[in-house]
C-alpha positions in Angstrom: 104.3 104.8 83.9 103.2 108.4 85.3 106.6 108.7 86.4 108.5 107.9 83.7 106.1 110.5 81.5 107.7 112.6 84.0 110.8 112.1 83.5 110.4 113.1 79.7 109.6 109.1 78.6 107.5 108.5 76.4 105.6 105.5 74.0 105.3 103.3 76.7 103.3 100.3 75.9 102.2 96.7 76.8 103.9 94.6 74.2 102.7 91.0 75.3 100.2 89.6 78.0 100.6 85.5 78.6 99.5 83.0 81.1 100.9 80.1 82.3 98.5 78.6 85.4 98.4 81.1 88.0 101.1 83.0 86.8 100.9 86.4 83.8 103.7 87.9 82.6 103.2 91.3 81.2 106.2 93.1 79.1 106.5 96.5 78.1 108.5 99.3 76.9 108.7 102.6 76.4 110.8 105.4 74.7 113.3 107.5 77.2 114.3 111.4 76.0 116.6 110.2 73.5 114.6 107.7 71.5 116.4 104.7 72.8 113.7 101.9 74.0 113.8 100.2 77.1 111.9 96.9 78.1 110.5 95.5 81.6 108.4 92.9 82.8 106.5 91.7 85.6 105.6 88.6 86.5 102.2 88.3 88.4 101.4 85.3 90.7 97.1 85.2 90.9 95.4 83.7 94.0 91.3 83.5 94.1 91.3 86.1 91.2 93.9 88.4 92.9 97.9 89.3 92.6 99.5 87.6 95.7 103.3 88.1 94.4 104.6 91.0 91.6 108.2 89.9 90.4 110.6 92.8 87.9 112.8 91.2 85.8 114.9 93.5 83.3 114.8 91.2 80.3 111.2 90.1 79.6 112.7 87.0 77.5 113.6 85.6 80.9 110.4 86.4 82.9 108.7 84.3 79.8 111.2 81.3 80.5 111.2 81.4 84.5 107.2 81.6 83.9 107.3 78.3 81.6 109.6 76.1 83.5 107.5 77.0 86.9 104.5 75.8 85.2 106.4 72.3 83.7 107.8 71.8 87.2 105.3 72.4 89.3 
């Protein structure tokens, strides 16, 4: 987030924190120059108490719903 502080961005937060198995999906958002707010989201796979994979996605509704069907499927 030092980056987009930066870049004149500002507020940025962590808006939720859930787990599903071995998987956390963290969403947050922040404030750019103009006071328009953006969301983001990662998706962290854990292994043996430590992130193996980091996914983006743009919308965190849809890191939440790839997260849950993962965990129904697998």
């Amino acid at each position: 987030m030092d980056w987009r502080k930066k870049a004149g961005d500002h507020d940025g937060r962590v808006d939720s924190v859930e787990q599903r198995g071995n998987r956390v999906v963290v969403a947050f958002s922040w404030l750019d120059r103009s006071n328009k707010r953006h969301e983001w989201a990662q998706v962290l796979e854990l292994r043996d108490d430590k992130i193996v994979s980091i996914q983006d996605y743009a919308k965190p509704s849809s890191a939440a719903l790839v997260t849950r069907l993962r965990a129904v499927l697998t």
